[in-house]
N, C-alpha and C positions, 0 to 999 in steps of 0.2 A: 330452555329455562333450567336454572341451576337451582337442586334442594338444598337448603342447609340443613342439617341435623342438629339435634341441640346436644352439646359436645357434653352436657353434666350428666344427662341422662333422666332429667326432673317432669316431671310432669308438668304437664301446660294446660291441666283439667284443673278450672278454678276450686270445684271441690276439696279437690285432693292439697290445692296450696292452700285453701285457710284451714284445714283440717292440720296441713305441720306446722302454721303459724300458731294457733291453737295450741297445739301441744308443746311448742317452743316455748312459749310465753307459761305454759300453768309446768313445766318442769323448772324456769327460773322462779318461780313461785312457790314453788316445792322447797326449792333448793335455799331460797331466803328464808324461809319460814324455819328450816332446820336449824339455816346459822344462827335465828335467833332465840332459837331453843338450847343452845350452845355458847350462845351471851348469857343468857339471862341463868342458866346453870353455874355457869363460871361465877357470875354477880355473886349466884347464891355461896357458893361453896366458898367466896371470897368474903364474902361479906362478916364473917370474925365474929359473929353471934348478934350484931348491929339490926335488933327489930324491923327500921327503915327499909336496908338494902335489905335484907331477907322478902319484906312485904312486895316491894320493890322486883326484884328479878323472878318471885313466883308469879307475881301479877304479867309478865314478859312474858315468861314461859305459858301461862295459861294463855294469853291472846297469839301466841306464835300457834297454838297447839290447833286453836280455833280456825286460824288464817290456814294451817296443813288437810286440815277438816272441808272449810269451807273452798277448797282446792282440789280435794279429790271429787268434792258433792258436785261441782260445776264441771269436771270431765267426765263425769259420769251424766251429767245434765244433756251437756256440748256432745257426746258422744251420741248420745240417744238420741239429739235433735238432728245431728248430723245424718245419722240414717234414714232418716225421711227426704231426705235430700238426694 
C-alpha cells in the first residue's frame, strides 16, 4: 500500500481549515472596510466645501469604521468560540 503525503503541507484537521477560512474572509473584511475609509476621505477632501458630498463621504467613513469594529468584535467572538472547540 502506497502513502501519499500531502505535498502543501496543510492540515486536514477540520478545525484548523475553518479557523483559516475564517480568518481569510474577516482579513478581506478588514481590508474592504479600510478602502472605504479611503473613498469616502478622498470624497470628503474632494468634495470643494459642497455640504452634500461632505455629509455624504463622512457618513461612508462612519459606517466603514463600524464594518472595521464590527470585524475585529466577531474574530474576537469566532476566536473564543473556536477554542471550545
Amino acid at each position: 500500500m502506497v502513502k501519499l503525503e500531502n505535498p502543501l503541507n496543510l492540515s486536514t484537521d477540520v478545525k484548523v481549515i475553518i479557523g483559516t477560512i475564517i480568518k481569510g474572509l474577516l482579513g478581506i473584511m478588514g481590508a474592504l472596510s479600510l478602502l472605504m475609509v479611503v473613498h469616502g476621505a478622498t470624497g470628503w477632501i474632494l468634495a470643494a466645501g459642497n455640504a452634500e458630498k461632505v455629509s455624504a463621504s463622512s457618513k461612508q467613513m462612519l459606517w466603514a469604521v463600524l464594518g472595521a469594529v464590527l470585524t475585529v468584535a466577531s474574530y474576537i467572538i469566532l476566536s473564543g468560540i473556536m477554542k471550545f472547540f
